[in-house]
C-alpha positions as CSV (number, residue, x, y, z in Angstrom):
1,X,-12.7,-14.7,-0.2
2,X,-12.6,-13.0,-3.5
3,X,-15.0,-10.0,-3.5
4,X,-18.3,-10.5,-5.8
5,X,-20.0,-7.4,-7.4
6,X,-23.2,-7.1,-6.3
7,X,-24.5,-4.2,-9.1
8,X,-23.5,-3.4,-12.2
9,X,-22.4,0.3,-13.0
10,X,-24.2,2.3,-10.7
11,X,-23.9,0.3,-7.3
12,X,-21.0,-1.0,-5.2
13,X,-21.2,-2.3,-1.9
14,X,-20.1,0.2,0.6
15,X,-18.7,-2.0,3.1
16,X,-16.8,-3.9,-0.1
17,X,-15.5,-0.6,-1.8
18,X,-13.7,-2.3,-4.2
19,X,-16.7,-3.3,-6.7
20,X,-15.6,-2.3,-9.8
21,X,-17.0,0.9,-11.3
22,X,-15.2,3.9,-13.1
23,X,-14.1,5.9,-10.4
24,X,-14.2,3.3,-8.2
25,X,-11.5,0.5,-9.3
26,X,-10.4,-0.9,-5.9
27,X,-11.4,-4.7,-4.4
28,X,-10.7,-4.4,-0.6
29,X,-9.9,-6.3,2.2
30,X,-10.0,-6.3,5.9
31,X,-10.5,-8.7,8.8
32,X,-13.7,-9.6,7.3
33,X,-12.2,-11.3,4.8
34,X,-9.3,-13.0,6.3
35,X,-6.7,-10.6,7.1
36,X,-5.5,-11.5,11.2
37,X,-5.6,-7.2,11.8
38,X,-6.2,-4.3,8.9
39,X,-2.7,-2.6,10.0
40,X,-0.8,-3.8,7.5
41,X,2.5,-2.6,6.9
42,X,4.0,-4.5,3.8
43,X,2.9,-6.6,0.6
44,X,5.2,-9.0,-1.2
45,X,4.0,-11.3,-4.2
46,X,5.3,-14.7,-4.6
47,X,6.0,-16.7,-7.7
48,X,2.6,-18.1,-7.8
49,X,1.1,-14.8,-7.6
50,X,0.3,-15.1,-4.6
51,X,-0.2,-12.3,-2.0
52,X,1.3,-12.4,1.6
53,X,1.1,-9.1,4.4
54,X,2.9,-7.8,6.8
55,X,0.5,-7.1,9.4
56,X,0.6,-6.6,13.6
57,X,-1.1,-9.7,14.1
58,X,1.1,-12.1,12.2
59,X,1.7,-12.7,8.4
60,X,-0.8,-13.4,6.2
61,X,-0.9,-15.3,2.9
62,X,-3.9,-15.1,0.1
63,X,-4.2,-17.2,-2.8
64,X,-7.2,-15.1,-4.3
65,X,-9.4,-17.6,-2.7
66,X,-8.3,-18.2,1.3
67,X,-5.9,-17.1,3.6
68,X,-3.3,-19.0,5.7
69,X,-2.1,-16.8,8.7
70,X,1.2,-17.6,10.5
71,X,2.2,-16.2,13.9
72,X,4.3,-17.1,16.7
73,X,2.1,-20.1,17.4
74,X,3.9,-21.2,13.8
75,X,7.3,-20.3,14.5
76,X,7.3,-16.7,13.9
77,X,9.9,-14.6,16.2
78,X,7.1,-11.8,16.7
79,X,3.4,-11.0,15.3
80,X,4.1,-7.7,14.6
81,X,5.6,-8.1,11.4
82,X,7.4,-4.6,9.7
83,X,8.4,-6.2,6.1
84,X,8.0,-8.8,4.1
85,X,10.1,-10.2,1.1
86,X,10.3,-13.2,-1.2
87,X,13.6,-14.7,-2.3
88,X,14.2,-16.5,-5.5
89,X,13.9,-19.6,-4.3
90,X,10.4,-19.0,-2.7
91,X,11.0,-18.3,1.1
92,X,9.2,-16.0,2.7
93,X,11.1,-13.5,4.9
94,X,9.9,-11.4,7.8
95,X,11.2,-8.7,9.1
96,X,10.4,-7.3,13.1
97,X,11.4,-5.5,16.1
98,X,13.0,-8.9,17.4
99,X,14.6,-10.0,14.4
100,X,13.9,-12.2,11.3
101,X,12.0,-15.5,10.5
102,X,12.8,-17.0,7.1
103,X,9.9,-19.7,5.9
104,X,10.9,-22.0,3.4
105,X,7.3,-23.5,2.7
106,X,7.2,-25.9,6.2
107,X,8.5,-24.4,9.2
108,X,10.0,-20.6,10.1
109,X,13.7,-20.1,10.9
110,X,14.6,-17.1,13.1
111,X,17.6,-14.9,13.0
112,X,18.6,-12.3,15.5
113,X,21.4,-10.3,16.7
114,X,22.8,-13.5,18.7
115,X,23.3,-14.9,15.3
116,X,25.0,-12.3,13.6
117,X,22.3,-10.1,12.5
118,X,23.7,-5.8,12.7
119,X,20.3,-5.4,15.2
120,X,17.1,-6.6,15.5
121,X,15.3,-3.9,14.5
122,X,14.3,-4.9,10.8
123,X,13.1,-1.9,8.9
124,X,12.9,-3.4,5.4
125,X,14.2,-6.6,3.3
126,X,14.8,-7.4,0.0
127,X,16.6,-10.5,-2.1
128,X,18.8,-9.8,-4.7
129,X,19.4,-11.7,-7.8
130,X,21.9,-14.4,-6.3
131,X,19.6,-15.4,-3.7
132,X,21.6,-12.6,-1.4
133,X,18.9,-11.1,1.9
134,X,19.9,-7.9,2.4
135,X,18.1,-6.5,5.6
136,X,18.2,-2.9,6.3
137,X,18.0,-2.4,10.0
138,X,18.4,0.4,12.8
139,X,22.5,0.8,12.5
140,X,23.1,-0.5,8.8
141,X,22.6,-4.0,6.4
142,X,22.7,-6.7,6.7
143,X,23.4,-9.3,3.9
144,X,22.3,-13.5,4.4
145,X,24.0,-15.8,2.3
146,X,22.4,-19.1,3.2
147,X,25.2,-19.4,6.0
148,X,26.8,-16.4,7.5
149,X,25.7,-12.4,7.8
150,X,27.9,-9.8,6.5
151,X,27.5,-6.2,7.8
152,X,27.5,-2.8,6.5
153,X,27.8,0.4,8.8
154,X,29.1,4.3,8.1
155,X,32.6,3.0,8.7
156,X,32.0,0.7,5.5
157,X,30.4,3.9,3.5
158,X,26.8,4.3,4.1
159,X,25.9,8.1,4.7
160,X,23.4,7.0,7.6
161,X,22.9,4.1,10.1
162,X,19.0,4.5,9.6
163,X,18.2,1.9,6.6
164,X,14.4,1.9,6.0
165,X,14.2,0.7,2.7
166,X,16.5,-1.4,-0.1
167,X,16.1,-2.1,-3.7
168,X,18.2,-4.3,-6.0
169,X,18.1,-3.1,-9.1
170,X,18.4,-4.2,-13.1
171,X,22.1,-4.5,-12.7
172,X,21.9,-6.4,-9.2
173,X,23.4,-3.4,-7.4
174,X,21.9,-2.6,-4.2
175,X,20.2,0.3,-2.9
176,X,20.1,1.6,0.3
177,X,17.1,4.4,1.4
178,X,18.5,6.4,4.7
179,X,16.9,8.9,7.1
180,X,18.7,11.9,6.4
181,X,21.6,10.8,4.3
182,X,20.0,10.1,1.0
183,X,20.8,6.8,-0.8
184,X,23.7,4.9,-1.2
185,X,24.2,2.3,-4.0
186,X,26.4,-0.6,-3.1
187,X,27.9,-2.7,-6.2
188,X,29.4,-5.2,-4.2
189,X,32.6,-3.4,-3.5
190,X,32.1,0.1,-2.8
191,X,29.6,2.8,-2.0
192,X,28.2,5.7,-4.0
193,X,26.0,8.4,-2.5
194,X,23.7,10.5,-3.8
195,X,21.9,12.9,-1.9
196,X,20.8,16.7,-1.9
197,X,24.1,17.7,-2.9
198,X,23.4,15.4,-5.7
199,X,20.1,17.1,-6.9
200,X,17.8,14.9,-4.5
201,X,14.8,16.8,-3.6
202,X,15.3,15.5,0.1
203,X,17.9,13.5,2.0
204,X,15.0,11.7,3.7
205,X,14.1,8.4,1.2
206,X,11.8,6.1,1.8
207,X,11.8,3.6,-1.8
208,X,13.3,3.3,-4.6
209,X,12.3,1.6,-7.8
210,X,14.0,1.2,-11.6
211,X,12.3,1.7,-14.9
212,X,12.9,-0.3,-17.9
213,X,15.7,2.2,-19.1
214,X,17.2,1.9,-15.9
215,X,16.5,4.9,-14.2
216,X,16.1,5.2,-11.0
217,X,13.0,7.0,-8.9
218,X,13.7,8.4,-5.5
219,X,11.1,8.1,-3.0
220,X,10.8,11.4,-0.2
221,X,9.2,13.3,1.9
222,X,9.0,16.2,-0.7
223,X,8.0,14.1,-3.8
224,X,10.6,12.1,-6.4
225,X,13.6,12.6,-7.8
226,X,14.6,11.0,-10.9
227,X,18.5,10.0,-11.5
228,X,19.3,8.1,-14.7
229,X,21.4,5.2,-14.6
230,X,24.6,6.8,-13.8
231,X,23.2,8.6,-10.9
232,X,22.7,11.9,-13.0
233,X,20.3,14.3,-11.8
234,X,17.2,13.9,-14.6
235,X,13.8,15.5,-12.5
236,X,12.0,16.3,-9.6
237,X,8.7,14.9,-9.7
238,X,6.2,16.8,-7.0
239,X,2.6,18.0,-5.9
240,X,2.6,20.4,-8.7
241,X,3.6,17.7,-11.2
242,X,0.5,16.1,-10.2
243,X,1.5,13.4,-7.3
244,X,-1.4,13.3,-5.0
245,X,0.6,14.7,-2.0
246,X,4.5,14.6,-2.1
247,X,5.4,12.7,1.1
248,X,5.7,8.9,-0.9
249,X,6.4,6.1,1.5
250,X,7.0,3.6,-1.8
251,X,7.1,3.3,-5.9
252,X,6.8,0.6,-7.9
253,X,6.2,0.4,-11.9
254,X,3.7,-1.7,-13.8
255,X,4.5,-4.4,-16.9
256,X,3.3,-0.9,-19.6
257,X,5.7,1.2,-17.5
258,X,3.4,3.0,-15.5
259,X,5.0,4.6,-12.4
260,X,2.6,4.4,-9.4
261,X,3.3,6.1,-6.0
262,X,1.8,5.4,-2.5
263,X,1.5,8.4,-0.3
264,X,0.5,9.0,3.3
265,X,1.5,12.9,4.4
266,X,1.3,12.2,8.4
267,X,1.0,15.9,9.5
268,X,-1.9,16.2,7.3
269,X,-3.4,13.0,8.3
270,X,-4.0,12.1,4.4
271,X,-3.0,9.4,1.3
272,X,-3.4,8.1,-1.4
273,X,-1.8,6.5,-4.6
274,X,-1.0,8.1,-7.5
275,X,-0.2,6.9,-11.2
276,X,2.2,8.2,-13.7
277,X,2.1,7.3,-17.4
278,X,4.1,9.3,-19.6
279,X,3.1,12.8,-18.8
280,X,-0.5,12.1,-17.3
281,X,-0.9,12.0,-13.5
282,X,-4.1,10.1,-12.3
283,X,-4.4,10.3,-8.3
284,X,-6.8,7.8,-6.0
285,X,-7.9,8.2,-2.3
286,X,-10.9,7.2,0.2
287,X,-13.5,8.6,-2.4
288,X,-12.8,6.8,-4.8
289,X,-12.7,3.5,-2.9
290,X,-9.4,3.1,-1.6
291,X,-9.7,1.3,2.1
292,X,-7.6,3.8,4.2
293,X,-5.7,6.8,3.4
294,X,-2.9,5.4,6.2
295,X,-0.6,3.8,3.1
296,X,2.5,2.3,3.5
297,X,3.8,0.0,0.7
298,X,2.8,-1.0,-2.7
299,X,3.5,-4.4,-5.1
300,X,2.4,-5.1,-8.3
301,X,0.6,-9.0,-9.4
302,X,1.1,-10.8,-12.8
303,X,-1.8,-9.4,-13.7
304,X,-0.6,-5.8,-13.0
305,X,-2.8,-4.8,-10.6
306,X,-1.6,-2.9,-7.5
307,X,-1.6,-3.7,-4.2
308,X,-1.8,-1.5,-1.8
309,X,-0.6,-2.1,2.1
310,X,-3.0,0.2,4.6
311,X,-3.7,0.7,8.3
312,X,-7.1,0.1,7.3
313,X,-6.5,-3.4,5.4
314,X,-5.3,-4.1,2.0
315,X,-6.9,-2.3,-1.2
316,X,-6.6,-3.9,-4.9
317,X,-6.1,-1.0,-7.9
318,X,-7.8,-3.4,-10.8
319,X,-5.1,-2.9,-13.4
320,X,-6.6,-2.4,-16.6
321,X,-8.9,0.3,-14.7
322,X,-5.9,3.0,-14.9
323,X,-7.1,4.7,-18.4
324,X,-10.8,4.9,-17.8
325,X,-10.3,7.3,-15.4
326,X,-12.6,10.4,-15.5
327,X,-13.1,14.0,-14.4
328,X,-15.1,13.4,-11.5
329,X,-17.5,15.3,-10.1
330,X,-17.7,17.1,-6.2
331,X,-21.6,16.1,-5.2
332,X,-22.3,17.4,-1.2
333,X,-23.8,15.0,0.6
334,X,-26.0,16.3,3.8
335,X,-26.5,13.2,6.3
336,X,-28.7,14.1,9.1
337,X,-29.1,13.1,12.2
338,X,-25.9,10.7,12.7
339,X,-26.4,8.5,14.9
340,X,-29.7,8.1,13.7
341,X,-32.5,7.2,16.3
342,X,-36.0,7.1,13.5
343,X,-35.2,8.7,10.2
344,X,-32.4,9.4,8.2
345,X,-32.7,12.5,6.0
346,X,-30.2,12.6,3.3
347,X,-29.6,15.7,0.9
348,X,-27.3,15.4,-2.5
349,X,-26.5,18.4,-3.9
350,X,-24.4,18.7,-7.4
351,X,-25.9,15.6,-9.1
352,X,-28.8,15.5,-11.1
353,X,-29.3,12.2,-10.0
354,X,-28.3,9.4,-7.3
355,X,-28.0,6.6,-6.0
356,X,-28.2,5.1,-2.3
357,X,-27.7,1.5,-1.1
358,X,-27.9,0.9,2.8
359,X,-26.1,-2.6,3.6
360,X,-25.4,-4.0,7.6
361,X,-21.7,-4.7,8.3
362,X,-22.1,-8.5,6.3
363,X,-22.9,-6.5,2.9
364,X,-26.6,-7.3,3.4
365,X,-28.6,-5.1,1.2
366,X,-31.6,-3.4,3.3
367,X,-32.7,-0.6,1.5
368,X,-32.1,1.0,-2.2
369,X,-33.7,4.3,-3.5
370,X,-32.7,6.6,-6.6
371,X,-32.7,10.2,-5.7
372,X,-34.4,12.0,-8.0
373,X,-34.8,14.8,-6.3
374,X,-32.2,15.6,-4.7
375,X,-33.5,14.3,-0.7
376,X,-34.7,11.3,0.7
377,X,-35.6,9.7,3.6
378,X,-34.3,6.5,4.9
379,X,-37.3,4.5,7.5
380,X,-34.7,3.1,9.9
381,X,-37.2,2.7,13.0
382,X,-36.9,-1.2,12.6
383,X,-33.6,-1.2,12.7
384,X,-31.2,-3.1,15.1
385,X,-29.3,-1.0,16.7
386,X,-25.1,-1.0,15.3
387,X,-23.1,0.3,12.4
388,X,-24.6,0.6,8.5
389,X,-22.7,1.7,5.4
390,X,-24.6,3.9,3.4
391,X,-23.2,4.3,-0.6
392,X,-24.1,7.2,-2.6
393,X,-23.1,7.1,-6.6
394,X,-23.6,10.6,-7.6
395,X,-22.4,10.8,-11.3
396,X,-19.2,9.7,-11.5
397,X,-18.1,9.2,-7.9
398,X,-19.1,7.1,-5.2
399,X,-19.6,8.1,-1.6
400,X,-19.5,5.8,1.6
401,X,-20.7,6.7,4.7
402,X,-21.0,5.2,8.5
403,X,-24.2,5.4,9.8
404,X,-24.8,4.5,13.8
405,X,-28.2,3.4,14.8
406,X,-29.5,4.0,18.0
């Protein structure tokens, strides 16, 4: 179900972090809403703008108002789906650790190693302009072409057997994203490789994605590098540059041109998404609303908003939301005790002024104060005992928290 905004401006519902607001421009989604588990792993959007998700409970498909969820019970080869991808034509592929299952709007195929496919182990697919699959897999690609699979290895060219991501880009060549070898582009008859003896910032790449010029963006560990469209080093783009951390796990660019980057830095346990337009760098994690800092791929709607795949569900970036952006502010919030057995003291320091909404796990408003003062205390004797969100807007940031009754 689509979200609804339950206040204007200075509320959002905590448990629904995506109500718009300016620092807070993300509609989520989780089990709650439809989604079969909130470890979602991929996001691919279909011709009719709709959304469908990679997730470890099956695939799930959202036409901004329901969801249709297809596992093994439907034909699926495996529920824990690593990829997803749309063809021309409108199937739906799926990528897993047992193979693939194509869905061409009734019933799922499935495709494994007995049929040709390199190895089951599907790390990432994409179609190319003819209609072509190409499936990058543990040991190489794999290309579909309606009837037989055609396979690519080291022998053929590619600098590494590990294939975790592929990209097709303006000129229908294909891209293929290694561990440890950099990228190779494939025209259809031969390899090129570009990697740090190239100018990449990092032989490790995870995405790529084109600009309208035809440039391409490079996807590492240690930010972005930027090659022009004859494979000529142009930039690094990194944490200094303004990236919200530089390990990106995917790029894709908007219908204006804006570059946007998902990030998760797993040593650090942190992510985010950042946004790139022209020389301005606007970056967006868990305080300002995004569901989970655990992000792993990113597509853009008709309407240009970004989705964003999580381990915590699926965030929405509201498109037009981008250039409002403002400095925001750092307020400390003091919550104390937690889990709460009577009263719930709460201290906001840094804000002249705030606001707290306290709402049960179904988004059920039970209690609302303006802070004035800078404390209050929150009666929650008559409370059932469970989880509560608690949302604090302080200025121009919103802050969630869990509270646990006792």
């Amino acid at each position: 179900m689509q979200k609804t905004l339950f206040f204007i401006l200075i509320f959002a519902a905590p448990l629904f972090i995506g109500s718009i607001h300016a620092q807070q421009p993300f509609v989520n989604y989780t089990v709650v809403d439809g989604l079969p588990d909130e470890n979602v792993l991929d996001v691919a959007v279909d011709q009719n703008n709709h959304l469908w998700f990679a997730t470890q409970e099956g695939v799930a498909k959202f036409d901004r108002t329901s969801w249709v969820v297809y596992t093994t019970a439907d034909g699926l080869l495996d529920n824990f789906i690593n990829c997803i991808a749309i063809a021309p034509n409108g199937d739906v592929w799926a990528g897993t650790d047992a193979g693939v299952s194509r869905y061409d709007g009734v019933s799922w195929t499935t495709y494994t190693f007995a049929d040709g496919l390199l190895n089951n182990l599907v790390n990432h697919i994409a179609v190319d302009m003819d209609g072509i699959v190409w499936i990058g897999v543990t040991g190489g690609v794999s290309s579909w072409n309606d009837t037989l699979f055609t396979n690519y290895t080291v022998a053929h060219g590619l600098p590494s057997p590990m294939v975790g991501f592929v990209g097709i880009d303006n000129s229908n060549n294909k891209w293929f994203c290694t561990w440890l070898g950099g990228v190779a582009r494939f025209d259809g008859q031969s390899f090129t490789v570009y990697d740090a003896d190239s100018g990449l910032i990092d032989n490790n790449v995870t995405s790529v994605a084109f600009d309208a010029a035809g440039n391409i963006y490079l996807g590492t560990y240690f930010g972005i590098t930027v090659l022009d469209s004859s494979g000529t080093w142009l930039r690094n783009i990194e944490h200094a540059d303004g990236l919200y951390h530089e390990a990106v796990m995917d790029i894709v660019f908007d219908s204006k041109g804006n570059m946007w980057a998902g990030i998760f830095v797993d040593y650090l346990f942190d992510g985010g998404l950042t946004a790139m337009s022209g020389t301005q760098f606007w970056s967006y994690g868990m305080p300002e609303g995004l569901v989970s800092l655990i992000v792993s791929r990113l597509a853009v709607d008709d309407d240009d908003n970004i989705w964003i795949a999580t381990g915590g569900g699926v965030s929405m970036f509201i498109g037009d939301q981008l250039q409002i952006k403002e400095p925001a502010i750092d307020p400390v919030i003091r919550l104390f005790p937690n889990p709460v057995v009577s009263s719930l003291s709460l201290e906001v320091a840094g804000a002249e002024a705030a606001w707290c909404v306290l709402q049960d796990l179904r988004g059920r408003t039970l209690y609302q104060q303006k802070i004035e003062a800078g404390t209050a205390i929150i009666d929650m004797s008559g409370f059932a005992r469970g989880v509560y969100m608690l949302s604090i807007d302080a200025g121009n940031r919103v802050i969630n928290r869990k509270i646990v009754k006792q």
